[in-house]
mmCIF file as Biopython writes it, N, C-alpha, C and O atoms, coordinates in Angstrom:
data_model
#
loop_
_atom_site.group_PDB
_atom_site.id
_atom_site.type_symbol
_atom_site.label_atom_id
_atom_site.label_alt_id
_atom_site.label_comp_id
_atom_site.label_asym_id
_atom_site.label_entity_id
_atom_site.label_seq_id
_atom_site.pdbx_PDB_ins_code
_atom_site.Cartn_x
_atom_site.Cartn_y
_atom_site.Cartn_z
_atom_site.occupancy
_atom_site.B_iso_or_equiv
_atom_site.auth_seq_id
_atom_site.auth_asym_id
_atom_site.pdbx_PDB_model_num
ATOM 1   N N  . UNK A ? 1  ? -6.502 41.631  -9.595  1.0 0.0 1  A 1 
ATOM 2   C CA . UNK A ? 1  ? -5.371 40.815  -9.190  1.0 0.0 1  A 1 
ATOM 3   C C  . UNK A ? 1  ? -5.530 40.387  -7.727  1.0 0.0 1  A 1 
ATOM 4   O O  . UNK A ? 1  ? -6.400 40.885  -7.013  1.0 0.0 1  A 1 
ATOM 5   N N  . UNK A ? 2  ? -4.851 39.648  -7.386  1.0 0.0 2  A 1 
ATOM 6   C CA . UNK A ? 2  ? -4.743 38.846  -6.087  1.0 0.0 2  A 1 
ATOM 7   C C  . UNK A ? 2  ? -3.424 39.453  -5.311  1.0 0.0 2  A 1 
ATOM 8   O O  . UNK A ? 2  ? -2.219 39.277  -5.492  1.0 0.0 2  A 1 
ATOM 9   N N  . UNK A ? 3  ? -4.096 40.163  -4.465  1.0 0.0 3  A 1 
ATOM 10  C CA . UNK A ? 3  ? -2.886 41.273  -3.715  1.0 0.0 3  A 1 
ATOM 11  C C  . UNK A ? 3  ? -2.545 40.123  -2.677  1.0 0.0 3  A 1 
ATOM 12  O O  . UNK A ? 3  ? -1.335 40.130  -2.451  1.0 0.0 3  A 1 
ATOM 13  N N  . UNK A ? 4  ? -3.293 39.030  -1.899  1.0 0.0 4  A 1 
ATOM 14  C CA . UNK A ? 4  ? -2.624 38.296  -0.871  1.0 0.0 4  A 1 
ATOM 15  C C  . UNK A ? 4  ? -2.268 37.310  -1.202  1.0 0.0 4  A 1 
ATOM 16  O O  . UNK A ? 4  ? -1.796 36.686  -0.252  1.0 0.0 4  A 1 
ATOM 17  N N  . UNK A ? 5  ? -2.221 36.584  -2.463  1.0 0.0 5  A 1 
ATOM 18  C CA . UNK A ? 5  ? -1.438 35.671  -2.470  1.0 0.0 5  A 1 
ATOM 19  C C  . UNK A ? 5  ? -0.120 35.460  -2.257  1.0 0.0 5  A 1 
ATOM 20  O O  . UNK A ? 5  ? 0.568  36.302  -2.833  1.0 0.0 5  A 1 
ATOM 21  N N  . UNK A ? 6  ? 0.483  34.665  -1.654  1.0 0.0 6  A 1 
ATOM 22  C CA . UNK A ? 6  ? 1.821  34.029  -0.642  1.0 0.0 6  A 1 
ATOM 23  C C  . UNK A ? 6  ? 2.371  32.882  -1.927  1.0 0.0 6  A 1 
ATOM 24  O O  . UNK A ? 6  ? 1.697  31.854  -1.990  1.0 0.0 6  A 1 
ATOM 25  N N  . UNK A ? 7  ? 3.315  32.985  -2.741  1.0 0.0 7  A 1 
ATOM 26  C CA . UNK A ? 7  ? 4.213  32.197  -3.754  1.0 0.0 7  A 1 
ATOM 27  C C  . UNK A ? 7  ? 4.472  30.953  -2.296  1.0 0.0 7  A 1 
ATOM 28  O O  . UNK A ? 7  ? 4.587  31.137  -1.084  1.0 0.0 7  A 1 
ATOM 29  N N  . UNK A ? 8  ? 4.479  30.112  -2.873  1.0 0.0 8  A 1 
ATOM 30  C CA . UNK A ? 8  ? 4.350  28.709  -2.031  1.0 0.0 8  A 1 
ATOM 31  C C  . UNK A ? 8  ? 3.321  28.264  -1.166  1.0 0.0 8  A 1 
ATOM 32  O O  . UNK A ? 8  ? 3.235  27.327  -0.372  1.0 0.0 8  A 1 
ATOM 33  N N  . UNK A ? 9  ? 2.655  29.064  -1.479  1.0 0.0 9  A 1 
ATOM 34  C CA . UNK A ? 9  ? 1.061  28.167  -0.725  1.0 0.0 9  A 1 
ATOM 35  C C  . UNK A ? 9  ? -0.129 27.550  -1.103  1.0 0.0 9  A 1 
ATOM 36  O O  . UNK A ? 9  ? -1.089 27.166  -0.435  1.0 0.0 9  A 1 
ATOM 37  N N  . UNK A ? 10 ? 0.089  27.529  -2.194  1.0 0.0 10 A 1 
ATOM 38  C CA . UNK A ? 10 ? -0.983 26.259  -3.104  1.0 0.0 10 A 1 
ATOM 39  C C  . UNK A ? 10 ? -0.921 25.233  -2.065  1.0 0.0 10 A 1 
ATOM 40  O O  . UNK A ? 10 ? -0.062 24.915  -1.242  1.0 0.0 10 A 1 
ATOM 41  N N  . UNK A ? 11 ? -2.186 24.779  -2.375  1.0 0.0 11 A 1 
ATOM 42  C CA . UNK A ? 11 ? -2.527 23.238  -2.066  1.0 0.0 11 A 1 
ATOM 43  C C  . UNK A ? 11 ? -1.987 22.531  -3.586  1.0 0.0 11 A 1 
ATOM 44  O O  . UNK A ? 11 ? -2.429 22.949  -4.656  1.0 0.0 11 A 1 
ATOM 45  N N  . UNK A ? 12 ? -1.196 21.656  -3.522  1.0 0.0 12 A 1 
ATOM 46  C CA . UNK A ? 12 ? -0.947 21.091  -5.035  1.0 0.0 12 A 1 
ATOM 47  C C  . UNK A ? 12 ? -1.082 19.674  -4.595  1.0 0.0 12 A 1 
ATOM 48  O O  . UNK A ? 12 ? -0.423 18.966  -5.357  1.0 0.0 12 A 1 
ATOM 49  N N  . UNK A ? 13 ? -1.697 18.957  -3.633  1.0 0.0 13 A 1 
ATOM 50  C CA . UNK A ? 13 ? -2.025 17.588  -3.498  1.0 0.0 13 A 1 
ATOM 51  C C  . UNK A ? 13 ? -2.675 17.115  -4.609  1.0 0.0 13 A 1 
ATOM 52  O O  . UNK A ? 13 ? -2.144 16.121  -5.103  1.0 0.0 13 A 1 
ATOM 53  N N  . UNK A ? 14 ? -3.894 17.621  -5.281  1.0 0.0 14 A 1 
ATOM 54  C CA . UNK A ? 14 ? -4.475 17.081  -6.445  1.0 0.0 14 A 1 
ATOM 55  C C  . UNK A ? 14 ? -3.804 17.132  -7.796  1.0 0.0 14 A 1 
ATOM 56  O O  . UNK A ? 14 ? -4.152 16.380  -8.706  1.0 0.0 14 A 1 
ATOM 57  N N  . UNK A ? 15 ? -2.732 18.122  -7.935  1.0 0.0 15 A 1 
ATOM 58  C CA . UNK A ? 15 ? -2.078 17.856  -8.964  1.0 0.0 15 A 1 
ATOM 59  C C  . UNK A ? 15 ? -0.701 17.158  -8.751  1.0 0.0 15 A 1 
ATOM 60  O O  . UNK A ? 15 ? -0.065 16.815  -9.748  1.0 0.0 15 A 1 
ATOM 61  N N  . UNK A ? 16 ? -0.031 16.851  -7.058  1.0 0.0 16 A 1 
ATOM 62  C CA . UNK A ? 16 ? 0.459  15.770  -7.288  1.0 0.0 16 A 1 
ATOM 63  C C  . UNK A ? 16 ? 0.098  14.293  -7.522  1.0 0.0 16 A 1 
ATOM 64  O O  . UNK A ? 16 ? 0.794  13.343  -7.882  1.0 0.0 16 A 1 
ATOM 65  N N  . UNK A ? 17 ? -0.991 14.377  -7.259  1.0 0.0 17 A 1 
ATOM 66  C CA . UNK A ? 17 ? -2.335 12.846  -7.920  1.0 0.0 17 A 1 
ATOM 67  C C  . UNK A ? 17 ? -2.233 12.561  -9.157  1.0 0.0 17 A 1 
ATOM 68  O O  . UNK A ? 17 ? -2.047 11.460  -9.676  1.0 0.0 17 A 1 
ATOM 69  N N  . UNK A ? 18 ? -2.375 13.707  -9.692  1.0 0.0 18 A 1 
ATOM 70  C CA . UNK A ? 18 ? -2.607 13.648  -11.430 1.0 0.0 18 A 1 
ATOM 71  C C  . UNK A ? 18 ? -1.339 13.425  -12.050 1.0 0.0 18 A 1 
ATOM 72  O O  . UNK A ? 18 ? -1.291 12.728  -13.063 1.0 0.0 18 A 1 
ATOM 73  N N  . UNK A ? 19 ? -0.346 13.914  -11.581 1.0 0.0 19 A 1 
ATOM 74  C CA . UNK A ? 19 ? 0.920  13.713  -11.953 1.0 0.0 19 A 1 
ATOM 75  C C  . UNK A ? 19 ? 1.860  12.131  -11.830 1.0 0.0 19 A 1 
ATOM 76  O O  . UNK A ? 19 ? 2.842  11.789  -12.488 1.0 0.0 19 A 1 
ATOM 77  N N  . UNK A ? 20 ? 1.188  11.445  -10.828 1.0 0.0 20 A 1 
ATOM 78  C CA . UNK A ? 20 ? 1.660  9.953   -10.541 1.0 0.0 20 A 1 
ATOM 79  C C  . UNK A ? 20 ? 0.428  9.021   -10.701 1.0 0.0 20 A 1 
ATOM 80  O O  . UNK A ? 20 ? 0.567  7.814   -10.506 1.0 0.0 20 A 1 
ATOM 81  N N  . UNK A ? 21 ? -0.480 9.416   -10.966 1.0 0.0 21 A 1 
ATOM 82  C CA . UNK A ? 21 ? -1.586 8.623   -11.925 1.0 0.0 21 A 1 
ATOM 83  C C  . UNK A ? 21 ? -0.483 8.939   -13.592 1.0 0.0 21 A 1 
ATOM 84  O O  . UNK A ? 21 ? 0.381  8.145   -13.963 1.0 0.0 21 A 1 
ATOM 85  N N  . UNK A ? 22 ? -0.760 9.968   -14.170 1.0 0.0 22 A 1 
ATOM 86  C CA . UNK A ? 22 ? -0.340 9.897   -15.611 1.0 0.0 22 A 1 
ATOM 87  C C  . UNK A ? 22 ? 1.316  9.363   -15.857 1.0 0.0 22 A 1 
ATOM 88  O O  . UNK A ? 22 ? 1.662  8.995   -16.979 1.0 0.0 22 A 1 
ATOM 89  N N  . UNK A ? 23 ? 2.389  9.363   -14.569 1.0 0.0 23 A 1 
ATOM 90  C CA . UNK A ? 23 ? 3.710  8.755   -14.509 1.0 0.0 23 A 1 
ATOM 91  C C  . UNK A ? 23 ? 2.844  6.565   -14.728 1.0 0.0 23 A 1 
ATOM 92  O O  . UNK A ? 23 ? 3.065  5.984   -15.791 1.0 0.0 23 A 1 
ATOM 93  N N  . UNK A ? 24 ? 2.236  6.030   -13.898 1.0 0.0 24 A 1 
ATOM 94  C CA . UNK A ? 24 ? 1.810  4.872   -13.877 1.0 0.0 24 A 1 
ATOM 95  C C  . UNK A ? 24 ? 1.172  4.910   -15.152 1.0 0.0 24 A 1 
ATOM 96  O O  . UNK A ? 24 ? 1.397  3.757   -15.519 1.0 0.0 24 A 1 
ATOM 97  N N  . UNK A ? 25 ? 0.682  5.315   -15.860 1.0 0.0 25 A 1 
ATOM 98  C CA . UNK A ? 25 ? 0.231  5.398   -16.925 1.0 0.0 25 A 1 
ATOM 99  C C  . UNK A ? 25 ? 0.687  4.945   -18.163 1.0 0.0 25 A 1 
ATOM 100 O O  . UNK A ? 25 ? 0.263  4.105   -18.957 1.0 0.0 25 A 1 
ATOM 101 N N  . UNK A ? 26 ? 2.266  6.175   -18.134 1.0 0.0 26 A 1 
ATOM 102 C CA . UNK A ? 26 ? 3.035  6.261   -19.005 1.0 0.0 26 A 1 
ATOM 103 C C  . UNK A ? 26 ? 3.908  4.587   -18.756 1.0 0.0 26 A 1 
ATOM 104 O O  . UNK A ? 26 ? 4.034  3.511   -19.342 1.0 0.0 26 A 1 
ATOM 105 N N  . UNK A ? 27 ? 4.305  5.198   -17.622 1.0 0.0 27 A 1 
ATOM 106 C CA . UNK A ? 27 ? 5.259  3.765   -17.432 1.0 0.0 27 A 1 
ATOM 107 C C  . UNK A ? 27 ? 4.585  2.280   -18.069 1.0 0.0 27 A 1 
ATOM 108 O O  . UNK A ? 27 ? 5.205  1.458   -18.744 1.0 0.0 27 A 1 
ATOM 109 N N  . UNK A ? 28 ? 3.381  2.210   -17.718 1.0 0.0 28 A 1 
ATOM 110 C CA . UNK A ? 28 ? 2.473  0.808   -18.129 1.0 0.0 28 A 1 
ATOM 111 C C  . UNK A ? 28 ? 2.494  0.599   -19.756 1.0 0.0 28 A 1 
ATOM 112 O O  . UNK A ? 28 ? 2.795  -0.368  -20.456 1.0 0.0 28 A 1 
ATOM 113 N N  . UNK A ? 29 ? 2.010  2.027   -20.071 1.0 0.0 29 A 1 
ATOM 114 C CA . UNK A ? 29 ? 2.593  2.035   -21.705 1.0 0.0 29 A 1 
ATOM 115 C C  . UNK A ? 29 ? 3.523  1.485   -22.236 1.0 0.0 29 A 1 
ATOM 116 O O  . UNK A ? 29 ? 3.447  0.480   -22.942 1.0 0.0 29 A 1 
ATOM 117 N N  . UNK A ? 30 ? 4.772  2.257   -21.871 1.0 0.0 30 A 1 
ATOM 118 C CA . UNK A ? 30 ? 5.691  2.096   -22.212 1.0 0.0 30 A 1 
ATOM 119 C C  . UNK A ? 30 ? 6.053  0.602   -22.285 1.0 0.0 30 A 1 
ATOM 120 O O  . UNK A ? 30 ? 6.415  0.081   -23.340 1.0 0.0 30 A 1 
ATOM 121 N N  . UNK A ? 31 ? 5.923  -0.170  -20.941 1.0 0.0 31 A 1 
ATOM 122 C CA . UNK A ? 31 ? 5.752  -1.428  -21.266 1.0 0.0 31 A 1 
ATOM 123 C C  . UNK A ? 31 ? 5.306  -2.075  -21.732 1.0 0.0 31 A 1 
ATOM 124 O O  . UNK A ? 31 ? 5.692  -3.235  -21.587 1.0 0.0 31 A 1 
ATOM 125 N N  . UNK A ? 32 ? 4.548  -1.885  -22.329 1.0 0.0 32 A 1 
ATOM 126 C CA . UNK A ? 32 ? 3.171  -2.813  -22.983 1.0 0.0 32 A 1 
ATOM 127 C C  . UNK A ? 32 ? 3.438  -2.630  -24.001 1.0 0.0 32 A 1 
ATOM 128 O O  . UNK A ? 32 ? 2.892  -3.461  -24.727 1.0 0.0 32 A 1 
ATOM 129 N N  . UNK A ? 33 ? 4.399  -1.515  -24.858 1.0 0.0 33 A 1 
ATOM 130 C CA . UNK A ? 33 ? 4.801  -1.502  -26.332 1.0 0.0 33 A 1 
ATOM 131 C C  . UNK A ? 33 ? 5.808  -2.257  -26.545 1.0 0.0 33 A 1 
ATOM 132 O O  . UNK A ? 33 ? 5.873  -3.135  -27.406 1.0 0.0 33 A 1 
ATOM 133 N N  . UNK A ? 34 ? 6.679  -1.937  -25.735 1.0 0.0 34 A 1 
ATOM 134 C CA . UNK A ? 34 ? 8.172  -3.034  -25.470 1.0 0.0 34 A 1 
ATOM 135 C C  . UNK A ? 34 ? 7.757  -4.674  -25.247 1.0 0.0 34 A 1 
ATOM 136 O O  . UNK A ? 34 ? 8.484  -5.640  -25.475 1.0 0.0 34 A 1 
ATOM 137 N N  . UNK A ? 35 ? 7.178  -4.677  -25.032 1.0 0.0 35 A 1 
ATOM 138 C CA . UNK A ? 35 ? 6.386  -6.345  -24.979 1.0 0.0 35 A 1 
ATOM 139 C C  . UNK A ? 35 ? 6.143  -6.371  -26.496 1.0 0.0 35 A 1 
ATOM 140 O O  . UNK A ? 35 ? 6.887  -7.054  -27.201 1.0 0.0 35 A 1 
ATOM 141 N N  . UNK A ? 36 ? 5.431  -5.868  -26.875 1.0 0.0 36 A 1 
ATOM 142 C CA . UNK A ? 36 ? 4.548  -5.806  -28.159 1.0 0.0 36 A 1 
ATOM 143 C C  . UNK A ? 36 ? 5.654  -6.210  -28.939 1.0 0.0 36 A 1 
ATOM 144 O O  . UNK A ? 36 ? 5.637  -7.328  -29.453 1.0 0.0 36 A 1 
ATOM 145 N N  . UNK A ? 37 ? 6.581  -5.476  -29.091 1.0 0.0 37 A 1 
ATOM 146 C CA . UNK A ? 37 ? 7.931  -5.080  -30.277 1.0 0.0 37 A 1 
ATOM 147 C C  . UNK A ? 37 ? 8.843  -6.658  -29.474 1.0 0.0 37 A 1 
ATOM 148 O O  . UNK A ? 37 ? 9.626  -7.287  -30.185 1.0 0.0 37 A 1 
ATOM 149 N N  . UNK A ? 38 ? 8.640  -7.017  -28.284 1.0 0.0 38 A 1 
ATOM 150 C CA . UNK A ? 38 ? 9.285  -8.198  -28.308 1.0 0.0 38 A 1 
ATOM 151 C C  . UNK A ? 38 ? 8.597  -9.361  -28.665 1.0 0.0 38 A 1 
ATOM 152 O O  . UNK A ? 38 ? 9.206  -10.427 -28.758 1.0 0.0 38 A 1 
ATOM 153 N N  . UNK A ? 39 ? 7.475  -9.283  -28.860 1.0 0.0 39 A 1 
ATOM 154 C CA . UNK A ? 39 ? 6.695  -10.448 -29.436 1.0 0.0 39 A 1 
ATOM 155 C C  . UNK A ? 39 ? 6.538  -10.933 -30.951 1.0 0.0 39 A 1 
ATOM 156 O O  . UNK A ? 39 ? 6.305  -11.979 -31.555 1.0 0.0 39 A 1 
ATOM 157 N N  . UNK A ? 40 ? 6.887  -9.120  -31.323 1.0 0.0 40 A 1 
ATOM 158 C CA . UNK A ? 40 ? 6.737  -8.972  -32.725 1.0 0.0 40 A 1 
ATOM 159 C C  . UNK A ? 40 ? 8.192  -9.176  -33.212 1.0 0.0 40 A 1 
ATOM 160 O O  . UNK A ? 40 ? 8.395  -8.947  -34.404 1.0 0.0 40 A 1 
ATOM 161 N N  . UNK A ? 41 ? 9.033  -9.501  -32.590 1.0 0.0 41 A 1 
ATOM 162 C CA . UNK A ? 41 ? 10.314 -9.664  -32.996 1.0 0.0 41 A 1 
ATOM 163 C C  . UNK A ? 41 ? 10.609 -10.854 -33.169 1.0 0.0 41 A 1 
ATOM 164 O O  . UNK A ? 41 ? 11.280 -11.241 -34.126 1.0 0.0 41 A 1 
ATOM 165 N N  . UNK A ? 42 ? 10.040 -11.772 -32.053 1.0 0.0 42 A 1 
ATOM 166 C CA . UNK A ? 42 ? 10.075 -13.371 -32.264 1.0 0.0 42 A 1 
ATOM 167 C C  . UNK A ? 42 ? 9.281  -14.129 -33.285 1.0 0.0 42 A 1 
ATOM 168 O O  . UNK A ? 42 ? 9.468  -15.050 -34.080 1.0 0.0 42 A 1 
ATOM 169 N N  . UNK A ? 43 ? 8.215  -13.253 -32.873 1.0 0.0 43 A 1 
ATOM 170 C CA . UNK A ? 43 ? 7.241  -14.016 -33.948 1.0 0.0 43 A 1 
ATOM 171 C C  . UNK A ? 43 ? 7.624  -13.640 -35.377 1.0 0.0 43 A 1 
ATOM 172 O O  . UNK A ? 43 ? 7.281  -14.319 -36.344 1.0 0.0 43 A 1 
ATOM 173 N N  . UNK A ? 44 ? 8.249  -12.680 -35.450 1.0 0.0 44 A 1 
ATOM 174 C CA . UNK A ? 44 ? 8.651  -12.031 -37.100 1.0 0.0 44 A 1 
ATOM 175 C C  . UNK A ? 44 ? 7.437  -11.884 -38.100 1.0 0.0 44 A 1 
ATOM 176 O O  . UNK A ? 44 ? 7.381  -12.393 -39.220 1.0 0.0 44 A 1 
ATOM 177 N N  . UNK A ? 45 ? 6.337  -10.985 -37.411 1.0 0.0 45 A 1 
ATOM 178 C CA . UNK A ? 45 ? 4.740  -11.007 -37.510 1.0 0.0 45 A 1 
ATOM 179 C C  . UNK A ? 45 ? 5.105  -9.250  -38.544 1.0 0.0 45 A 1 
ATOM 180 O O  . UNK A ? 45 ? 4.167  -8.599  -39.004 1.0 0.0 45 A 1 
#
């Protein structure tokens, strides 16, 4: 076990990266289906 580890002292910079890369991600998705379903709604495809 890790007798000196200190609860709040991570470095978590790289997993706040990964976390707002995969948020832009999602979000882009998300849009890009909602487009989809509005195209597919007009067009009645």
């Amino acid at each position: 076990m890790a007798e000196d580890h200190k609860p709040g002292s991570m470095d978590t910079t790289e997993q706040e990266k990964t976390f707002a890369g995969f948020m832009t991600f999602t979000k882009w998705t998300v849009i890009a289906i909602i487009v989809l379903l509005i195209l597919l709604a007009i067009f009645r495809t």
